[in-house]
N, C-alpha and C positions, 0 to 999 in steps of 0.2 A: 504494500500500500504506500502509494510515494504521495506526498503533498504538492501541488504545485501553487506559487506565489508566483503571481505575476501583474497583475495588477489587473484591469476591468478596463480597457481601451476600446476606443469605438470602430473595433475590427471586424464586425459583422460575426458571421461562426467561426471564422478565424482560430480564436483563444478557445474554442470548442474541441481542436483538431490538432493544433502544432504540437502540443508537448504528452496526448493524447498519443498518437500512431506511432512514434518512437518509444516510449513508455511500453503500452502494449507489446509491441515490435519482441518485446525482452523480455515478457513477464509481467510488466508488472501493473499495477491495478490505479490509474494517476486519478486525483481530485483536487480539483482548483478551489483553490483556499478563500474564502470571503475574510474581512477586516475583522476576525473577532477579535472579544476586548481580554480573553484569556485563552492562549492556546495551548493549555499543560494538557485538554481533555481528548483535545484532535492528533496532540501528539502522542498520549498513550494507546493511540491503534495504527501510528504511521510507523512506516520502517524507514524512512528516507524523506528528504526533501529537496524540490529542484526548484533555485531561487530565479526568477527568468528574466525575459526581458523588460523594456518597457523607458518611461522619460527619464530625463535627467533628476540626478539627487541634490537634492536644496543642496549648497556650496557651504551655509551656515552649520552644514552636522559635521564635517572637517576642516571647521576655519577657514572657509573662502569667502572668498565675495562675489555679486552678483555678476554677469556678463551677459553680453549682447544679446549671444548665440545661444545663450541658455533655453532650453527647450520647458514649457510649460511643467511644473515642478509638485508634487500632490506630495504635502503636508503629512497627511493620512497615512500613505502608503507607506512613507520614509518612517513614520515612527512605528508603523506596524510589522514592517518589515528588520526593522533592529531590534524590534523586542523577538521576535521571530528565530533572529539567528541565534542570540540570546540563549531562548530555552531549546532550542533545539542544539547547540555543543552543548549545554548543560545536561540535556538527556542522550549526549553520546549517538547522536543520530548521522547517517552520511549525510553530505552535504553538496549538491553539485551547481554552481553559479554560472548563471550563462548572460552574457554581456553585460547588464546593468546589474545582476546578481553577483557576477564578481567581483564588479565595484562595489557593491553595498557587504559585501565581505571584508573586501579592504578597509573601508569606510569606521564599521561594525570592529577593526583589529587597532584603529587607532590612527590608519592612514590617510590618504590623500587622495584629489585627481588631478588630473587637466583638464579645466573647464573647456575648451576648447583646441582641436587638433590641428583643425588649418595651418598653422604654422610649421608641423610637422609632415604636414600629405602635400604642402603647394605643388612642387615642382615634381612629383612622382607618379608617374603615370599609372602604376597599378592602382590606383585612388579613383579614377577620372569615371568613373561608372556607377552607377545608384547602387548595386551589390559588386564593389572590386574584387576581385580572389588578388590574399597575399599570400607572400609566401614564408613563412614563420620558421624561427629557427630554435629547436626544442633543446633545455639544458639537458644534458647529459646525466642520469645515475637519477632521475627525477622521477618519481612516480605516469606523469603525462609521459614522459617519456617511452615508460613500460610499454603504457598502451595504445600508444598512437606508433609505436615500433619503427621509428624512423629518425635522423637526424635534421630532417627538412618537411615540411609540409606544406598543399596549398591548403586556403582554407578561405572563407568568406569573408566581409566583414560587412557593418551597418551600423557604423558607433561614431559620436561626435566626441566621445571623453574618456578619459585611459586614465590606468593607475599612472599617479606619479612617488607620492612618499612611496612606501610598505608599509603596511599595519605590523604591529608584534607577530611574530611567530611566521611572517608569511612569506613565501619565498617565489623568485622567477621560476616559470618551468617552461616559459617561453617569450621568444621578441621576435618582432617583425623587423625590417631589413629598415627603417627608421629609429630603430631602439624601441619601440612603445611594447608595454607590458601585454603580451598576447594569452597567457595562461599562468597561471598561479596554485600553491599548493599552499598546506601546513605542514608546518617540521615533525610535530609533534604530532598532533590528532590523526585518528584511523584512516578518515576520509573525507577531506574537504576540499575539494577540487575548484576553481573558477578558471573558465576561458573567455574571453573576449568574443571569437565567431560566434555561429550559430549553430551546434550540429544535427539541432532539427529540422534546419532546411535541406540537411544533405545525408537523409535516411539510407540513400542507395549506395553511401560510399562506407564500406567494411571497417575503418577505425574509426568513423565517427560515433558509429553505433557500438565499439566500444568502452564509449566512455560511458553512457548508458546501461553499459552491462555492469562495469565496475562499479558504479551504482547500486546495484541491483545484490551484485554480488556481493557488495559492502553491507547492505542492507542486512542478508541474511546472515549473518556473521554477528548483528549489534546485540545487544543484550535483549532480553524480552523483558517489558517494561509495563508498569500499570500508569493511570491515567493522571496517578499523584508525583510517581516517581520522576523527577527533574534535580540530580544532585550537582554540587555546586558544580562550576567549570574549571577546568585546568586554567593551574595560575599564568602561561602564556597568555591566555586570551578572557582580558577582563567586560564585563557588560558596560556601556554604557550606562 
C-alpha cells in the first residue's frame, strides 16, 4: 500500500493515472493522499510513500526570498507535506521523491534551492524543449546507482528549481552535465530516495521502473507497524 502526495492540480484525470500505472506496474496498491490534519492513522496501513510532483515551495521554508519566476506556491501543501515526511522517517517508512518531492526532502533535511534555473540551462541546448532529455551523471558506490546500473543516463526533465544547499544527512547520487542536483539519497536511513526527472512518464524504459521496484521492495522489508506507532526519528534528520 504506497501513499501518494502530490498535491490536487487542475490536470483533469491526469493525477488519477500517473503514479497509479507504475505503482500497479510492480505490485503495489497507490492512494492519493488528501491534506489530513493527522496522518499517524493513514500511515499505520501504508508501507511506502511516493512524495510527487507539482508547484514551486514557498522560498520562506528554506530562507529564501521571493522571485519573479516563482511559480504559484500553496501554503497548505508545503506544511502538509513537511509534516508528512516528518512522521513518515519517524515511522521508518521508504520514501521515494520525484521532482518537487525531492526538493521538499531537501527542504524537510534543513537544505536549500534555486529558485530559478535559467541561468544555468541559457546557452544549452538539451534544455530548449518543453520535456528536454539530459543526460545525468550517476555517483558511483550510490544506492541510485545500484539501480539504474549505469554510469551515465538519459533521462527527462520538467523543473524550474534544483537542490542547491544539502539538507543533513543527504547526499548526491546524481548531476546533470550543468552540475544541478539530479538525484539524491540518505546516508543513513533504509530508503529514501529523490530524483529530479520523472520516471512515471517513462514506464517503458526497464531502470526506471526500477526505482519503483526498490520501492516496493523496500516497503516489504519495513517493520509492521500499528496506526499509533511513529517512534522518534534518527538524530541525522530533525523535524521541523
Amino acid at each position: 500500500m504506497i501513499l501518494v502526495s502530490a498535491g490536487f492540480p487542475a490536470y483533469g484525470d491526469y493525477m488519477g493515472i500517473t503514479y497509479a500505472e507504475p505503482l500497479e506496474a510492480v505490485g503495489a496498491v497507490p492512494l492519493h493522499m488528501p491534506y489530513v490534519g493527522d496522518v499517524r492513522a493513514a500511515l499505520g496501513v501504508a508501507d511506502g510513500v511516493v512524495l510527487g510532483f507539482g508547484s514551486d515551495i514557498a522560498p520562506a521554508r528554506y530562507g529564501g526570498a521571493g522571485h519573479e519566476k516563482l511559480t504559484p506556491v500553496s501554503e497548505r501543501r508545503d506544511a502538509f507535506e513537511l509534516g508528512l515526511a516528518a512522521a513518515v522517517i519517524e515511522a521508518g517508512l521508504p520514501v521515494l521523491g520525484i521532482c518537487r518531492g525531492m526538493q521538499l526532502i531537501n527542504v524537510y533535511s534543513g537544505g536549500s534551492l534555486h529558485r530559478d534555473l535559467a541561468g544555468f540551462y541559457r546557452e544549452d541546448p538539451e534544455t530548449r524543449t518543453i520535456l528536454p532529455h539530459k543526460r545525468i551523471v550517476i555517483t558511483p558506490g550510490t544506492r541510485v546507482a545500484r539501480l539504474l546500473d549505469h554510469e551515465t543516463r538519459r533521462v527527462n526533465a520538467l523543473h524550474s528549481q534544483a537542490i542547491d544547499r544539502l539538507g543533513r544527512g543527504v547526499r548526491v547520487a546524481a548531476r546533470d552535465r550543468n552540475g544541478i542536483v539530479q538525484a539524491i539519497e540518505h546516508e543513513a536511513l533504509p530508503f529514501l530516495v529523490g530524483v529530479q526527472w520523472h520516471p512515471e512518464y517513462l514506464p517503458q524504459v526497464p531502470e526506471q521502473r526500477e526505482l519503483f521496484n526498490a520501492l516496493i521492495a523496500a516497503a516489504k522489508r519495513a517493520p509492521v507497524r500499528d496506526a499509533g506507532d511513529c517512534e522518534p526519528a534518527a538524530a541525522a534528520l530533525t523535524a521541523h
